[in-house]
C-alpha positions as CSV (number, residue, x, y, z in Angstrom):
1,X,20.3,7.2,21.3
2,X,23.7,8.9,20.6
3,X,24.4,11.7,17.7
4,X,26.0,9.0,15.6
5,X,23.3,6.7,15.7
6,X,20.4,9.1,15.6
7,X,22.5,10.2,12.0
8,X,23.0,7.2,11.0
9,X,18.8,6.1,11.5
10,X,18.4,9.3,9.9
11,X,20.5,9.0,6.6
12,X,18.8,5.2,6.6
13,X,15.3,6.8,6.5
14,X,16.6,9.0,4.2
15,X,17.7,6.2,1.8
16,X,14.6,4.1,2.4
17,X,12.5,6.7,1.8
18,X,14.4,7.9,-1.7
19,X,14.4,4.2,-2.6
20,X,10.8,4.4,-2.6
21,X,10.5,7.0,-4.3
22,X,12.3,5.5,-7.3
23,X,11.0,3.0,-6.8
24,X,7.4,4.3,-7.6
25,X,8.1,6.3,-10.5
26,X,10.3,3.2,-12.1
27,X,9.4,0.3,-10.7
28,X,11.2,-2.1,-8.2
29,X,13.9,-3.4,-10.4
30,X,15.3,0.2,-10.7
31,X,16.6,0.6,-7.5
32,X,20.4,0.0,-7.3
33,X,22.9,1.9,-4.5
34,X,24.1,3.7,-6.8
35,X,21.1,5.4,-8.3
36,X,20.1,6.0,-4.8
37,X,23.0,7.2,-3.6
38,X,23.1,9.5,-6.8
39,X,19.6,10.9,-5.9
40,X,21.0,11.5,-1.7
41,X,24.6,12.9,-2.8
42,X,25.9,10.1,-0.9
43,X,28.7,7.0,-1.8
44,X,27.5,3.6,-3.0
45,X,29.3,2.2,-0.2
46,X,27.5,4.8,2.3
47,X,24.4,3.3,1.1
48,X,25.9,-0.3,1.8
49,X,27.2,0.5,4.8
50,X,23.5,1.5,6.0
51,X,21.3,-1.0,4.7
52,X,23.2,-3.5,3.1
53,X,22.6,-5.4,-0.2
54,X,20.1,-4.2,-3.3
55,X,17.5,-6.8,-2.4
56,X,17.8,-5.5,1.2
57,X,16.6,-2.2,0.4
58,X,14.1,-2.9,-2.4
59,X,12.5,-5.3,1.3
60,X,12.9,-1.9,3.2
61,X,10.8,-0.3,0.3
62,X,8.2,-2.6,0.3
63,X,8.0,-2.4,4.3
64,X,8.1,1.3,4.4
65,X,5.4,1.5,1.4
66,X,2.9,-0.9,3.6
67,X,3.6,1.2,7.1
68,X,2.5,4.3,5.0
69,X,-0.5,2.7,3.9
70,X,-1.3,1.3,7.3
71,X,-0.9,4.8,8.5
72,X,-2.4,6.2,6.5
73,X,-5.7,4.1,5.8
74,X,-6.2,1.3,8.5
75,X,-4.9,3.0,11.8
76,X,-7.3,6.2,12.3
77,X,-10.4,3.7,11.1
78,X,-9.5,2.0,14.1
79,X,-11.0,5.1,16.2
80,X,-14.2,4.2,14.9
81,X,-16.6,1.5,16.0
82,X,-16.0,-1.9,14.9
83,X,-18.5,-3.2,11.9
84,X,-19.2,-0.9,8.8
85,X,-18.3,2.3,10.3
86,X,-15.1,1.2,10.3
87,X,-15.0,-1.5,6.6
88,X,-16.2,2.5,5.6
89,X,-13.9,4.6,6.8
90,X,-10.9,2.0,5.3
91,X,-12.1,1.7,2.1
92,X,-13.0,6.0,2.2
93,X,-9.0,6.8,3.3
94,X,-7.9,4.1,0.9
95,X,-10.0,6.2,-1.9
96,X,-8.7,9.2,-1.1
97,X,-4.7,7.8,-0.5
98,X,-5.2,7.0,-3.7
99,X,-6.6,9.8,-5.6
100,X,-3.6,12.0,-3.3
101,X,-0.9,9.6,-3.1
102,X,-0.8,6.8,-5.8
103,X,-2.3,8.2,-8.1
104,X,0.4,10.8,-8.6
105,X,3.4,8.1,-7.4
106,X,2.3,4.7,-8.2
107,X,1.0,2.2,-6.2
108,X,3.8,-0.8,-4.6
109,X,1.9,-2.6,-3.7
110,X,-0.3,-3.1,-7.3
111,X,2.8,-2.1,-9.6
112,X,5.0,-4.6,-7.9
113,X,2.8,-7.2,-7.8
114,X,2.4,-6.9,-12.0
115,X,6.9,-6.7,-12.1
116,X,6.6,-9.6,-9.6
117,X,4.1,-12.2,-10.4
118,X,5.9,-14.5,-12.1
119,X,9.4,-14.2,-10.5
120,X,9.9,-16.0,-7.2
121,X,12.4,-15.4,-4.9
122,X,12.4,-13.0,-1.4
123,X,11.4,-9.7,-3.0
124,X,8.0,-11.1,-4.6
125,X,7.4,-13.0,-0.7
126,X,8.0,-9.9,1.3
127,X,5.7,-8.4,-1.5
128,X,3.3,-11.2,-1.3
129,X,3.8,-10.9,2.6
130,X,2.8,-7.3,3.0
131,X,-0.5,-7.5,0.5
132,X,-1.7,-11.0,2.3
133,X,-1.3,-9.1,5.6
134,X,-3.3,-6.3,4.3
135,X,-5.8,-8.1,2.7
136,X,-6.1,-10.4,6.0
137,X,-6.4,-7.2,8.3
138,X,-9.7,-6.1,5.8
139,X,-11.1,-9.3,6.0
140,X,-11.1,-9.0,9.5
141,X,-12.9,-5.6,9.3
142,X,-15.6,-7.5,7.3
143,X,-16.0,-10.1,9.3
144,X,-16.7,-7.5,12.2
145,X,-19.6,-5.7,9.6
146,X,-21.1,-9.4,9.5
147,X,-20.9,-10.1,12.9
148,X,-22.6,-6.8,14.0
149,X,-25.2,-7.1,12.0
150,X,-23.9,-4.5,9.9
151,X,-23.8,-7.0,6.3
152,X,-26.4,-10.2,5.4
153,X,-25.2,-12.7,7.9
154,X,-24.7,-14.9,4.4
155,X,-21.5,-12.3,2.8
156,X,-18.9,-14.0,1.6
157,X,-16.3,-11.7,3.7
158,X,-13.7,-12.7,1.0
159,X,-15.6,-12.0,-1.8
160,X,-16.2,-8.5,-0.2
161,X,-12.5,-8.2,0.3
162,X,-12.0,-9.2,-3.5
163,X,-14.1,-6.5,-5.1
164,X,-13.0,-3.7,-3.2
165,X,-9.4,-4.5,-3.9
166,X,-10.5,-4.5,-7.3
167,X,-12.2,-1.6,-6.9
168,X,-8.9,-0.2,-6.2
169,X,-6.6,-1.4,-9.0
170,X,-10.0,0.0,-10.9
171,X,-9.5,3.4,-9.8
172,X,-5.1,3.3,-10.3
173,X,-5.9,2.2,-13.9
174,X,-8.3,4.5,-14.7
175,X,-6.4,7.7,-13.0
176,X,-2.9,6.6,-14.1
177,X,-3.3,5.1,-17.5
178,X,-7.0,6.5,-18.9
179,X,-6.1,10.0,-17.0
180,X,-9.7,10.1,-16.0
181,X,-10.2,13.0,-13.4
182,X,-13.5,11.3,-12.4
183,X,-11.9,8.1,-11.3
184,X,-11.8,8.3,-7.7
185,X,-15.6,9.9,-7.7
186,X,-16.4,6.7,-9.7
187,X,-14.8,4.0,-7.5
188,X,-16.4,5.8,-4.8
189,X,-20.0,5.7,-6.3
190,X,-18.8,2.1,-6.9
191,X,-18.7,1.3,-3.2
192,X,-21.6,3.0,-2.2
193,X,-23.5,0.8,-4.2
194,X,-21.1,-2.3,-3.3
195,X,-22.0,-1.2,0.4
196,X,-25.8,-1.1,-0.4
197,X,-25.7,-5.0,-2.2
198,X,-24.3,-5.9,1.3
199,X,-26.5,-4.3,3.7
200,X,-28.9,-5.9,5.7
C-alpha cells in the first residue's frame, strides 16, 4: 500500500469512526458530511470524496459499530470451549461492553433499531442485517450448550437468545435512562439465575 492510499484508508477510518461517534450521542439521522467533516476539520466534499453519499456512511457506521462488538464480545469467547463456557463468557464481555462502552455512548445497535423500526429502506436492512447476524451467531453458541450437555436437551435455544437480549436492552435502560449504578451488577445476577433455569 502506497502513502496516498494508506492516508486516504486512514482519513476514512477517521471519518467512520467520528460518524459513529455522532452517531451515538445523537442518533443515526444526525450524521450529515458536513457535521462530520465539522467535527475532522475536513471539507464536505473530502468526506464525499472518501466514502461517498450520507446513507453510505451512516452503512459504514452500523458496520464498524457491529465489528467493535464482535471484537469486542464474540471473538476472545471463541478461545474458550464450545457449550456454556463459551454462551458465558459472551453474554459476561457483553455485560461488561456495556457497563464500559454503551452505557456511556449508546448502544447502535438498540438505539437504532428504536429510530428505525418503522422506516424501511437500506439503512434499517443493513441495521436489521447486522443484529440478525448477531443474534444468529448466539444462537449458535446455545445450540452448542444444548448439544454438550451443557443446557436441558428440551431449551428453546431461541427463547434463550430472546431473554438475554432483553437482558441487555434491560441493563442500557436502566444505566442510561434510570442512572442506576447497580444496573450491570443486576443484569448480571439476572443471568446467573437465567443460567441456573437452564442447566441440566
Amino acid at each position: 500500500m502506497d502513502a496516498k492510499t494508506q492516508k486516504s484508508e486512514m482519513t476514512r477510518a477517521a471519518i467512520v469512526g467520528a460518524a459513529l461517534d455522532l452517531a451515538s450521542a445523537e442518533g443515526l439521522e444526525a450524521i450529515t458530511l458536513q457535521a462530520v467533516a465539522d467535527r475532522l476539520g475536513l471539507s464536505k466534499s473530502g468526506v464525499f470524496s472518501r466514502i461517498g453519499s450520507r446513507e453510505a456512511l451512516q452503512k459504514a457506521v452500523i458496520e464498524e459499530f457491529g465489528r467493535r462488538f464482535i471484537a469486542d464480545v464474540f471473538v476472545p469467547a471463541m478461545q474458550l470451549p464450545k457449550g456454556l463456557p463459551r454462551l458465558d463468557a459472551i453474554v459476561q464481555r457483553w455485560i461488561v461492553r456495556m457497563r464500559d462502552v454503551e452505557v456511556k455512548s449508546g448502544c447502535i445497535y438498540t438505539a437504532g433499531a428504536f429510530e428505525l423500526d418503522d422506516r424501511d429502506g437500506e439503512l434499517r436492512d443493513t441495521l436489521l442485517q447486522e443484529v440478525t447476524r448477531w443474534r444468529a451467531a448466539l444462537r449458535r453458541t446455545a445450540l452448542q450448550a444444548i448439544e454438550a450437555s451443557h443446557l436441558s436437551a428440551d431449551t428453546d435455544a431461541d427463547q434463550l437468545v430472546a431473554e438475554i437480549s432483553a437482558l441487555a436492552m434491560g441493563l442500557l435502560h436502566d444505566a442510561r435512562f434510570l442512572r442506576d449504578p447497580r444496573a450491570a451488577e443486576r443484569t448480571q445476577a439476572s443471568w446467573q439465575r437465567l443460567m441456573k433455569s437452564y442447566r441440566n
